[in-house]
MOPAC internal coordinates of N, CA, C and O (Angstrom, degrees):
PM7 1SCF
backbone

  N    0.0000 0     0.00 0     0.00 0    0    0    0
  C    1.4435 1     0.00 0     0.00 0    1    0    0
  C    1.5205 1   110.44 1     0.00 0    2    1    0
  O    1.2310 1   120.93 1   150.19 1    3    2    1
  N    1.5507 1   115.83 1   -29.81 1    3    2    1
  C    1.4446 1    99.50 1  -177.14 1    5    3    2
  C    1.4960 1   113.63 1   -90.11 1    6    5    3
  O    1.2310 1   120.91 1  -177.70 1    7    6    5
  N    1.5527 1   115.87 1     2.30 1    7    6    5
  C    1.1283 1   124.30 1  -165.07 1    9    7    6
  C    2.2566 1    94.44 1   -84.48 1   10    9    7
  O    1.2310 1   138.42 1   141.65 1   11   10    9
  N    1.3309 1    81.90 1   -38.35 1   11   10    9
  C    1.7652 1    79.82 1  -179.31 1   13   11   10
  C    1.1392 1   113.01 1   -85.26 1   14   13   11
  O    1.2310 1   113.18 1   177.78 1   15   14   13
  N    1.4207 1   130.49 1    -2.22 1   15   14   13
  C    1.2264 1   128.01 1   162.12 1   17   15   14
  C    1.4476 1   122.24 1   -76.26 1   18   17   15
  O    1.2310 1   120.50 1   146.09 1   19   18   17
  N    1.2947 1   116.65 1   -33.91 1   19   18   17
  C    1.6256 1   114.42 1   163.75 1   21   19   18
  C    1.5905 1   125.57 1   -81.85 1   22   21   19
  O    1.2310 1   128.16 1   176.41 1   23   22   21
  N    1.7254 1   101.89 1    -3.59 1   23   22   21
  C    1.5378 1   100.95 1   170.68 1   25   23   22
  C    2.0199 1   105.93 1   -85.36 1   26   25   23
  O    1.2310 1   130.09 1   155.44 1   27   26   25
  N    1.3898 1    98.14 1   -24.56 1   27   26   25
  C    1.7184 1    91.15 1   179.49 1   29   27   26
  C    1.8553 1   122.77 1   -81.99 1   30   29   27
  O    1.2310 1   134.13 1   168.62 1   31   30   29
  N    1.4060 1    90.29 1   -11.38 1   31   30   29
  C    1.8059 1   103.06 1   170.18 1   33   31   30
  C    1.5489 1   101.20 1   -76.03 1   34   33   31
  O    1.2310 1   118.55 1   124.55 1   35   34   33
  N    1.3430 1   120.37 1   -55.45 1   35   34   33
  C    1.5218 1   120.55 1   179.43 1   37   35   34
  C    1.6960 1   116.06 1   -56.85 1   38   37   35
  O    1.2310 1   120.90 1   142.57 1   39   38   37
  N    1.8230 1   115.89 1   -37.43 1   39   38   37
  C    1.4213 1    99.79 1   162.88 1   41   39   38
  C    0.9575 1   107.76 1   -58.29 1   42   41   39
  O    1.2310 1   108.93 1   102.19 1   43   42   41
  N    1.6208 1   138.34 1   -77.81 1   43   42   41
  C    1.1670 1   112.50 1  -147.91 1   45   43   42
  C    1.1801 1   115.00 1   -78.69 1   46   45   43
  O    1.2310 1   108.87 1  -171.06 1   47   46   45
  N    1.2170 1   138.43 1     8.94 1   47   46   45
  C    1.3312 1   123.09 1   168.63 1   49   47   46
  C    2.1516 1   111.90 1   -86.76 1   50   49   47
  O    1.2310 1   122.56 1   167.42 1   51   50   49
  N    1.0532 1   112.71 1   -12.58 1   51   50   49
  C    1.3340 1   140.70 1   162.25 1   53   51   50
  C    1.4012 1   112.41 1   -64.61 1   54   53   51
  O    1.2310 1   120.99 1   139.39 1   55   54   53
  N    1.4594 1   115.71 1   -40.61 1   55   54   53
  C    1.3708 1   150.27 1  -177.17 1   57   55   54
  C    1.7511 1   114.30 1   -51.11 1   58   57   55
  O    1.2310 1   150.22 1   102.95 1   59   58   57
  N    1.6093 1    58.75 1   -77.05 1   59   58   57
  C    2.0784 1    81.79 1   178.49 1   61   59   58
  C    1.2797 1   109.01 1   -53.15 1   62   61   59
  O    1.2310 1   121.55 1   135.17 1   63   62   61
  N    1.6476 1   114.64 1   -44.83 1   63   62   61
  C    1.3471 1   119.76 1  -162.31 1   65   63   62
  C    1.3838 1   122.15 1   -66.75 1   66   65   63
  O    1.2310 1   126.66 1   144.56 1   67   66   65
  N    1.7182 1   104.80 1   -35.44 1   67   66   65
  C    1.4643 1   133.61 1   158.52 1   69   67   66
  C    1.7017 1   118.52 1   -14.18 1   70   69   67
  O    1.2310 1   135.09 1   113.61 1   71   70   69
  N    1.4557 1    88.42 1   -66.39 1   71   70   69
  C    1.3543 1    97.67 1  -156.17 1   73   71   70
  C    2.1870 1    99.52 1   -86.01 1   74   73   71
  O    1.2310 1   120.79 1   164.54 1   75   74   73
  N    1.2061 1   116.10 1   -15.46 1   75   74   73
  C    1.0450 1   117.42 1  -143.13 1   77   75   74
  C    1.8231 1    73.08 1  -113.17 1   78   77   75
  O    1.2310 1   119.99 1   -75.88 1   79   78   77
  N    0.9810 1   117.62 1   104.12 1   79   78   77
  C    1.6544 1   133.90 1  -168.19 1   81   79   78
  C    2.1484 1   110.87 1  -153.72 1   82   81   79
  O    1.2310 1   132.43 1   -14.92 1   83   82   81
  N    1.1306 1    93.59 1   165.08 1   83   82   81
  C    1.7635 1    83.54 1   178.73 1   85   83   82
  C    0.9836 1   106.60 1   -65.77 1   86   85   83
  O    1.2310 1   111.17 1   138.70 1   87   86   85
  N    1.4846 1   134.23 1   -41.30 1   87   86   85
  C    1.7433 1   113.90 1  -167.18 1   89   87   86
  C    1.6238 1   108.03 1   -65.60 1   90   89   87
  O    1.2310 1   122.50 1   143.80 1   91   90   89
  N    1.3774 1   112.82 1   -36.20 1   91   90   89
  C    1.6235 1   112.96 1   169.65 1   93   91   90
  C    1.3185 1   118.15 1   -36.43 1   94   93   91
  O    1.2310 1   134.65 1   123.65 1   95   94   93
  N    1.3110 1    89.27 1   -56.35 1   95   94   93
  C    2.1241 1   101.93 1  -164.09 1   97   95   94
  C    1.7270 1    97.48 1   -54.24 1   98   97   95
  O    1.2310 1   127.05 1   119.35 1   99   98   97
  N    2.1502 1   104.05 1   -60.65 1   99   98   97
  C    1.4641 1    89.10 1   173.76 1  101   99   98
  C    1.1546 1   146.44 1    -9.78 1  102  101   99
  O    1.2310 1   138.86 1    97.75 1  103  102  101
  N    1.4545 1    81.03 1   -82.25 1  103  102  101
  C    1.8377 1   104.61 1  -175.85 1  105  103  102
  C    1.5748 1   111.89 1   -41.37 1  106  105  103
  O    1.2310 1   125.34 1   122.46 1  107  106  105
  N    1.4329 1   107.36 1   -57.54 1  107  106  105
  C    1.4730 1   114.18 1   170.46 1  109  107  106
  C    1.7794 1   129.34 1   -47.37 1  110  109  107
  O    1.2310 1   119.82 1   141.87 1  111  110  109
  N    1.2644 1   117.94 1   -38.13 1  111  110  109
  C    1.0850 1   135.43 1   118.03 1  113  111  110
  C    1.3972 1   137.10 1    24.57 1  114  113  111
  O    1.2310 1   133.27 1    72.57 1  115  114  113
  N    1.6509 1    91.97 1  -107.43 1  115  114  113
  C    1.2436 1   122.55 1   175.76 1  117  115  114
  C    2.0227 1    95.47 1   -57.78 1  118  117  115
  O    1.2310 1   127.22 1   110.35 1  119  118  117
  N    1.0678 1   103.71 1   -69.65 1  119  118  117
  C    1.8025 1   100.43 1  -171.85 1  121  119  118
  C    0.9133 1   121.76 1   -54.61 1  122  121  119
  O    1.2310 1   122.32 1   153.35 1  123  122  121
  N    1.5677 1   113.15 1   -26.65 1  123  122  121
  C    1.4596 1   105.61 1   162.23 1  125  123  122
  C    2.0463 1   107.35 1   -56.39 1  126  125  123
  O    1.2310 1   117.95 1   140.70 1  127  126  125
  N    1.5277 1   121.50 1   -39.30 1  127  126  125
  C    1.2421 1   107.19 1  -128.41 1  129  127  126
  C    2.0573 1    74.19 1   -84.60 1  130  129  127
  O    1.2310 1   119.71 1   153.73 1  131  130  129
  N    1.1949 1   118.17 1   -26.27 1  131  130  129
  C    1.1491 1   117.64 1  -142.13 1  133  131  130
  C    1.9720 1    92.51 1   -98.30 1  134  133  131
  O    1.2310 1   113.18 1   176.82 1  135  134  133
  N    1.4028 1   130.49 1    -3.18 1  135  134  133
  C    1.0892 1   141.12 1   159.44 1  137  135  134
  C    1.7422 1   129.12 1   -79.17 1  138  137  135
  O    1.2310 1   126.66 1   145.08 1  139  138  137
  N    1.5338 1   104.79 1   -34.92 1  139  138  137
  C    1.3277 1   115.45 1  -172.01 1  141  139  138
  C    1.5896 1   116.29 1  -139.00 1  142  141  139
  O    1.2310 1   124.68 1   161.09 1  143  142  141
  N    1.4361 1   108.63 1   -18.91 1  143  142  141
  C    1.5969 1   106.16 1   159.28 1  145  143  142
  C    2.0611 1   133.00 1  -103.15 1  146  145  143
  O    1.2310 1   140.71 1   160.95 1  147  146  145
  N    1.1573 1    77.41 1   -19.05 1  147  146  145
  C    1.4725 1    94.08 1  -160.38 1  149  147  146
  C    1.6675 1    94.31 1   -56.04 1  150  149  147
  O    1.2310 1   123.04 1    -8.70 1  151  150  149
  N    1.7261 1   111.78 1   171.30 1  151  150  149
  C    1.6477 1   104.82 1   166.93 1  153  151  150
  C    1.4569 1   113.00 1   -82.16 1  154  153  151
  O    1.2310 1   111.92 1   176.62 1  155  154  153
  N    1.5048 1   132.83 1    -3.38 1  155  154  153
  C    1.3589 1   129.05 1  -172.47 1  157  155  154
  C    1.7165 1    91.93 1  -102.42 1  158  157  155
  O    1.2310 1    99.11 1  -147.52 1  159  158  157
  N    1.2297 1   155.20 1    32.48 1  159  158  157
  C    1.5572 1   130.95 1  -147.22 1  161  159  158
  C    1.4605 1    86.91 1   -92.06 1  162  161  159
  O    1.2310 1   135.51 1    12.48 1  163  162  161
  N    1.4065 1    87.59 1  -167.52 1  163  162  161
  C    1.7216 1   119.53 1  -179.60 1  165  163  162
  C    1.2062 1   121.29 1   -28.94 1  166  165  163
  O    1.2310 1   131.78 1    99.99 1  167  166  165
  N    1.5943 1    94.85 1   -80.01 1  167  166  165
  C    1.5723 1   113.90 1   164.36 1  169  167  166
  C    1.2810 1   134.70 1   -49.49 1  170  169  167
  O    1.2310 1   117.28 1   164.25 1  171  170  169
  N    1.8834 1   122.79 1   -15.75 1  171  170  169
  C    1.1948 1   110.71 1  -164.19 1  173  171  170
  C    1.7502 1    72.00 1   -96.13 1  174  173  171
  O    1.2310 1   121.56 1   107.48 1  175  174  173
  N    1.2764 1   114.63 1   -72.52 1  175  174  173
  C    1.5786 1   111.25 1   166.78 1  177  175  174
  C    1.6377 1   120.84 1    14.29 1  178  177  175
  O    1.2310 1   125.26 1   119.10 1  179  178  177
  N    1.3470 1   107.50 1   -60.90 1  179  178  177
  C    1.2393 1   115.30 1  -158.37 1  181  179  178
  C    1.9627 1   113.84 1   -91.18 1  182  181  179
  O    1.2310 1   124.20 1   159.32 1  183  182  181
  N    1.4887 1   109.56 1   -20.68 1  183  182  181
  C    1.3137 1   149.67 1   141.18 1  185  183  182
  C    1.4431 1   128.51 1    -3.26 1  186  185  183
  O    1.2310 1   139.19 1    95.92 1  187  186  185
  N    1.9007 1    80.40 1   -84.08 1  187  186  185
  C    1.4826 1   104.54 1   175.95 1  189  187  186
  C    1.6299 1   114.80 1   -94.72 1  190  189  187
  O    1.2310 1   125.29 1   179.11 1  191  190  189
  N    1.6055 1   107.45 1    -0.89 1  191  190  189
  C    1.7086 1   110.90 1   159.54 1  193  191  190
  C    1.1138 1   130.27 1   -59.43 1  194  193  191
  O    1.2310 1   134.90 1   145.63 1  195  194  193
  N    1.6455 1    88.78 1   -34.37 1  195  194  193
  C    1.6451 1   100.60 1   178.13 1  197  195  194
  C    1.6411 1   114.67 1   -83.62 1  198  197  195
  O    1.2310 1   132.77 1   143.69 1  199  198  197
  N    1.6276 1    92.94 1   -36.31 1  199  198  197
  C    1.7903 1    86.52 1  -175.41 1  201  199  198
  C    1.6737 1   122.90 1   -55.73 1  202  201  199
  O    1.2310 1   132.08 1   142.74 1  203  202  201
  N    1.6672 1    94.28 1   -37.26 1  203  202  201
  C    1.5464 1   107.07 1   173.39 1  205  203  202
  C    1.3890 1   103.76 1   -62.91 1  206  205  203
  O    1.2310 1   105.17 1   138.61 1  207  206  205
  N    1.1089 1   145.06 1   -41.39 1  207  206  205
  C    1.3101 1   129.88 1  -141.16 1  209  207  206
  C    1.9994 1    88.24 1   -96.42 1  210  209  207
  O    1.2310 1   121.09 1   135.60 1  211  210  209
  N    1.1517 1   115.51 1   -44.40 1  211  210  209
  C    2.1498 1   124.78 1   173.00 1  213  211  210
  C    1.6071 1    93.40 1   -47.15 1  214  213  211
  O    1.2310 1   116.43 1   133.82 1  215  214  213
  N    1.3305 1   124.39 1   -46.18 1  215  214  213
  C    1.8762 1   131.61 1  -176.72 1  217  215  214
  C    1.2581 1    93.16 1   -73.19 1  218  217  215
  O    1.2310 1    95.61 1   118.04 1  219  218  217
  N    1.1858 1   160.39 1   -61.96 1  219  218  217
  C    1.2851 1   143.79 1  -156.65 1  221  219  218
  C    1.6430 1   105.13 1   -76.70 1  222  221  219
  O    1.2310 1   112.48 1   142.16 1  223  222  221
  N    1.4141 1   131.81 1   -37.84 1  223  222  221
  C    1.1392 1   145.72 1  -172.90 1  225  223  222
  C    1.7668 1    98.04 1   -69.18 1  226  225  223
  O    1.2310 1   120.40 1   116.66 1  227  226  225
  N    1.1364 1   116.83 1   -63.34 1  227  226  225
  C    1.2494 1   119.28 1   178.23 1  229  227  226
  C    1.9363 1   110.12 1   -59.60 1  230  229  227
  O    1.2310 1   118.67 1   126.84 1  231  230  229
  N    1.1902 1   120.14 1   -53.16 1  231  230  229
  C    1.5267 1    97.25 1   153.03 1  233  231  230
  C    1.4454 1   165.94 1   -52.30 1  234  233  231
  O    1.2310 1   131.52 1   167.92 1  235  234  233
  N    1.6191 1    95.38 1   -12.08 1  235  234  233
  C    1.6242 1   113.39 1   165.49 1  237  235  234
  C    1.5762 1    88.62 1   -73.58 1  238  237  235
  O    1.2310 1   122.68 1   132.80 1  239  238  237
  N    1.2337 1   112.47 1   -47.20 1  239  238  237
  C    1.5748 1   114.19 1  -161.73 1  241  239  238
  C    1.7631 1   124.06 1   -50.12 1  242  241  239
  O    1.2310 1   131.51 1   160.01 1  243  242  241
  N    1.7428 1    95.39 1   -19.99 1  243  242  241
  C    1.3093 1   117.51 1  -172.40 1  245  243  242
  C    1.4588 1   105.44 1   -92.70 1  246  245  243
  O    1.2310 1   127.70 1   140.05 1  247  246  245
  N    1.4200 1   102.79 1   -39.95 1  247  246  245
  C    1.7535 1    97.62 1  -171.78 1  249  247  246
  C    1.4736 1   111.21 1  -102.73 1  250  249  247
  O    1.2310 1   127.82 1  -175.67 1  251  250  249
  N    1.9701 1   102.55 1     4.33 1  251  250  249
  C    1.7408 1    77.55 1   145.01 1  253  251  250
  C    1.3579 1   121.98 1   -85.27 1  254  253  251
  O    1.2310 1   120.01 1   155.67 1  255  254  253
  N    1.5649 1   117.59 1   -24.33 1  255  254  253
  C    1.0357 1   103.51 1  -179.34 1  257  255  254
  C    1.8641 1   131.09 1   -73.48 1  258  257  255
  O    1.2310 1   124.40 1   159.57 1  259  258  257
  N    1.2085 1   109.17 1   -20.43 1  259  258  257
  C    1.2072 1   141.84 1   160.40 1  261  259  258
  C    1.8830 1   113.04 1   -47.67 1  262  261  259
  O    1.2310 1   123.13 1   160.23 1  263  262  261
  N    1.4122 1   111.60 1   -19.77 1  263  262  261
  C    1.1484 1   141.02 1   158.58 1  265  263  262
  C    1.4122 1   131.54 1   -51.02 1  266  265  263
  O    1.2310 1   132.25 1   106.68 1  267  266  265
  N    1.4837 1    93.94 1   -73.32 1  267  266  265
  C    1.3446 1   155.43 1  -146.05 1  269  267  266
  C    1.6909 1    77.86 1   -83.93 1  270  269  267
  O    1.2310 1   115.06 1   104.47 1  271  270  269
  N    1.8719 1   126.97 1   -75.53 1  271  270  269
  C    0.9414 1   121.87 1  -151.60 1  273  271  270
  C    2.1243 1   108.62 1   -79.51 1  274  273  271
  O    1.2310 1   123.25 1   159.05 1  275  274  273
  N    1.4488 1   111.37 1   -20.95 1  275  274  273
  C    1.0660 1   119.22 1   166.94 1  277  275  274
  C    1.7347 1   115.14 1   -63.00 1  278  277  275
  O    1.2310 1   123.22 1   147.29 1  279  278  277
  N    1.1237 1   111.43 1   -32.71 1  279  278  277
  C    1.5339 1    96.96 1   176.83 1  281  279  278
  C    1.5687 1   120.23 1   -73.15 1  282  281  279
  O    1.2310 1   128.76 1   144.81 1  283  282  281
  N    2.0137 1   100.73 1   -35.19 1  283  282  281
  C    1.1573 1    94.76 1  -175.06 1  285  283  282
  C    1.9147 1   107.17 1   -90.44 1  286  285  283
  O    1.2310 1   121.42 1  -158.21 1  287  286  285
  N    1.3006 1   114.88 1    21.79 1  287  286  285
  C    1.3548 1    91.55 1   163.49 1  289  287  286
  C    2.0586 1   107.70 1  -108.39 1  290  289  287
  O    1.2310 1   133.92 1   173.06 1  291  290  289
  N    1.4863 1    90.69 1    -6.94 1  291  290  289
  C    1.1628 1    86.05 1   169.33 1  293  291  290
  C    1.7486 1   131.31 1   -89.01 1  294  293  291
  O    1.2310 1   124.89 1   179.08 1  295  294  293
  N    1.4193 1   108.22 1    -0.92 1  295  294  293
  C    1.7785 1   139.12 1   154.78 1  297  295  294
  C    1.1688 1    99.43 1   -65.11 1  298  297  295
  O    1.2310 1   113.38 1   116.24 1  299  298  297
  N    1.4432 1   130.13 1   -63.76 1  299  298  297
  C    1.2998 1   135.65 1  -164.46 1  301  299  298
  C    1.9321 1   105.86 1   -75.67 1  302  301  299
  O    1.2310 1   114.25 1   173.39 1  303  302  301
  N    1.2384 1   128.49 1    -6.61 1  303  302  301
  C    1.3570 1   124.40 1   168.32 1  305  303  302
  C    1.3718 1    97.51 1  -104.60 1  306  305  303
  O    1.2310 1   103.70 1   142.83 1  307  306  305
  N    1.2307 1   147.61 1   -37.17 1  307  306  305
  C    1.2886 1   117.99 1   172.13 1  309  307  306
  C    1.4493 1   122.41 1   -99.99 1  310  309  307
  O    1.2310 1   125.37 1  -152.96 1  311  310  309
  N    1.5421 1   107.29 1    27.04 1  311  310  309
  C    1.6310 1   101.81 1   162.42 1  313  311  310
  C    1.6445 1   103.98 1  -174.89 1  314  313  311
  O    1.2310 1   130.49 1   -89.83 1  315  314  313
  N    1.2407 1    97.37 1    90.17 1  315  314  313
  C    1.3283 1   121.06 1  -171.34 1  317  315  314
  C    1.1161 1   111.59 1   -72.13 1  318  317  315
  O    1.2310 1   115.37 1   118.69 1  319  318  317
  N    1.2076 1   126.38 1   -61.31 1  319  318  317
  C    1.7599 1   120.64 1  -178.64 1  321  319  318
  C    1.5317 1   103.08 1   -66.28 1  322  321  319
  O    1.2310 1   108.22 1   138.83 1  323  322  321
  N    1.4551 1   139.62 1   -41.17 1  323  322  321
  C    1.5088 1   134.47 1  -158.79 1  325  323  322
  C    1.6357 1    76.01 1   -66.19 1  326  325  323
  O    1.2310 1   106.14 1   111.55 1  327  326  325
  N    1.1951 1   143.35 1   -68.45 1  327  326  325
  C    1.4454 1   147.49 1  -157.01 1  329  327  326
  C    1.4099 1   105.85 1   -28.58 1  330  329  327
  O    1.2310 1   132.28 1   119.48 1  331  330  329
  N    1.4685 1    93.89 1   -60.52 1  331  330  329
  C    1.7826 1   109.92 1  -173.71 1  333  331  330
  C    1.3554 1   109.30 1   -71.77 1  334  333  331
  O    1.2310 1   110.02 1   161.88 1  335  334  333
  N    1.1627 1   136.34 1   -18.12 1  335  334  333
  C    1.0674 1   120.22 1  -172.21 1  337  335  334
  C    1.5390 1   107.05 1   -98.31 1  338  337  335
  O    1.2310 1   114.88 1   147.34 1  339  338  337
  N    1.2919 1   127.30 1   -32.66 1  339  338  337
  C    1.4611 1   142.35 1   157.94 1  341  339  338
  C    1.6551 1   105.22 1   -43.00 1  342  341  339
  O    1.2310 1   125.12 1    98.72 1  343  342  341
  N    1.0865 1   107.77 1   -81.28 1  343  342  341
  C    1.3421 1   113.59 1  -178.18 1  345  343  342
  C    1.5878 1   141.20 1   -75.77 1  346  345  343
  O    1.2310 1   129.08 1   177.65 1  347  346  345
  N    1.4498 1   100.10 1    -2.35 1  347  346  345
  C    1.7434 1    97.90 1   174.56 1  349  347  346
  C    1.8551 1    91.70 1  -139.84 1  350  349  347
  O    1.2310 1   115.88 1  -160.36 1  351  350  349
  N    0.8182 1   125.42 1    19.64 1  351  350  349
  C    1.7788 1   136.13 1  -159.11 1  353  351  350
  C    1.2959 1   108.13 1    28.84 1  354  353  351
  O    1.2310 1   116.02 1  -126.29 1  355  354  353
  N    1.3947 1   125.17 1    53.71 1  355  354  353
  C    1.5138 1   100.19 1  -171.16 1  357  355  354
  C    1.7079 1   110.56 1  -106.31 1  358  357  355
  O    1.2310 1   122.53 1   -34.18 1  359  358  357
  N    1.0086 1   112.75 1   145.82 1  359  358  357
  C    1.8729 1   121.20 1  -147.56 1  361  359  358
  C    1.9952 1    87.90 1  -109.69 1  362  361  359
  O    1.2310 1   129.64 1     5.31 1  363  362  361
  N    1.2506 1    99.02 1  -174.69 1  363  362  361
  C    1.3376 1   125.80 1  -176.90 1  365  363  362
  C    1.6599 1    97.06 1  -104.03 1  366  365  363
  O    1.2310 1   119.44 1   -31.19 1  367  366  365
  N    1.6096 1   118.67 1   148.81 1  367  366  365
  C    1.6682 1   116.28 1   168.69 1  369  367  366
  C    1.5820 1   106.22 1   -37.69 1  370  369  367
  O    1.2310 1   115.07 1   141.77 1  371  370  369
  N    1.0734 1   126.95 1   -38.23 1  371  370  369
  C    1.5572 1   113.63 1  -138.03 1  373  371  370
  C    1.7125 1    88.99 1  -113.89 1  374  373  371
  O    1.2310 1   124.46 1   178.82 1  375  374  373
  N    1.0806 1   109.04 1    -1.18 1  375  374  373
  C    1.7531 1    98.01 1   178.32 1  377  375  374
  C    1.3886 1   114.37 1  -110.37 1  378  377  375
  O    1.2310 1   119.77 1    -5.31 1  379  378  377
  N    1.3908 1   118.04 1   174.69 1  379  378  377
  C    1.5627 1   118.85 1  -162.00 1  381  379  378
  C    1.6370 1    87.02 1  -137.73 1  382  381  379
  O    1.2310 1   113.78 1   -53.52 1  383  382  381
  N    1.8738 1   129.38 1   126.48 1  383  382  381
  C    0.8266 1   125.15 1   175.96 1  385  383  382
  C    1.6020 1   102.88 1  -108.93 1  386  385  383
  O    1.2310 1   124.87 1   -33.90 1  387  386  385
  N    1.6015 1   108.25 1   146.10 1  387  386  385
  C    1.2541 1   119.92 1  -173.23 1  389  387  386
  C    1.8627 1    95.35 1  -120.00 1  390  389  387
  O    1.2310 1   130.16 1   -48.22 1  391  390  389
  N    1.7071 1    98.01 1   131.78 1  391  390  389
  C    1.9517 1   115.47 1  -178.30 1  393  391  390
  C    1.6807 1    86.85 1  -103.01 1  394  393  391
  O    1.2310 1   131.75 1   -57.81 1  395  394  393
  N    1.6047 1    94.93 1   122.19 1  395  394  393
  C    1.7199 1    91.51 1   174.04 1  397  395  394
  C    1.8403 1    88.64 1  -122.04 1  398  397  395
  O    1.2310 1   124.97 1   -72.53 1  399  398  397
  N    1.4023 1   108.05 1   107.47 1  399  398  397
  C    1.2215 1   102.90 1   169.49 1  401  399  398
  C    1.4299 1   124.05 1  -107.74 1  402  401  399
  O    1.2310 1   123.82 1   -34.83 1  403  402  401
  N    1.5751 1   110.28 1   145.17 1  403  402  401
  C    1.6527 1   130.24 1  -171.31 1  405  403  402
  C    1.9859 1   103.22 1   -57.12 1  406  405  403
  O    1.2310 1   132.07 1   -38.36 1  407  406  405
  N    1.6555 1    94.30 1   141.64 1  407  406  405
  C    1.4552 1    86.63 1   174.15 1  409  407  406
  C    1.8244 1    97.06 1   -89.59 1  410  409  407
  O    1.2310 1   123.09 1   -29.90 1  411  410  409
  N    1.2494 1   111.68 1   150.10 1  411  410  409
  C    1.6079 1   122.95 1   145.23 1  413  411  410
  C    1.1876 1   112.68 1   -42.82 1  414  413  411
  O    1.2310 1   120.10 1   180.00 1  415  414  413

């Protein structure tokens, strides 16, 4: 029994050693260099996730309004005077326009 007890200290110490070789260290290494130094890392990664994702948000924002301004120029081509008169109050010589505005 004590004889197999000093063969299972030598695996794993064989074990440990196993895995812990140059291509190990590399790799470890390398991911370190390519996680926290490199010019593409984590953080810049994570950066421009956000910037893209604020740019896509801000473009729905555009083409609703982009929407928004196509309908009303297409209001304003088929009814040109109701437009003007809605929106800038402007009347005929002979008429008198009355602003009845809503209370809050």
């Amino acid at each position: 029994m004590g004889s197999k007890g000093k063969q299972k200290k030598t695996t794993k110490s064989s074990f440990s050693h196993n895995w812990l070789n140059k291509y190990t260290i590399a790799a470890l290494a390398l991911l370190t260099w390519l996680c926290f130094f490199d010019r593409h890392n984590v953080f810049t990664q994570y950066q421009l996730g956000e910037t893209v994702e604020k740019l896509e948000n801000e473009k729905s924002d555009y083409l609703a309004k982009l929407e928004a301004a196509k309908l009303e120029r297409e209001n304003l081509n088929n009814n040109i005077e109701k437009f003007a008169r809605e929106k800038y109050f402007m009347h005929k010589d002979n008429e008198e326009v009355f602003i009845i505005e809503k209370k809050k």
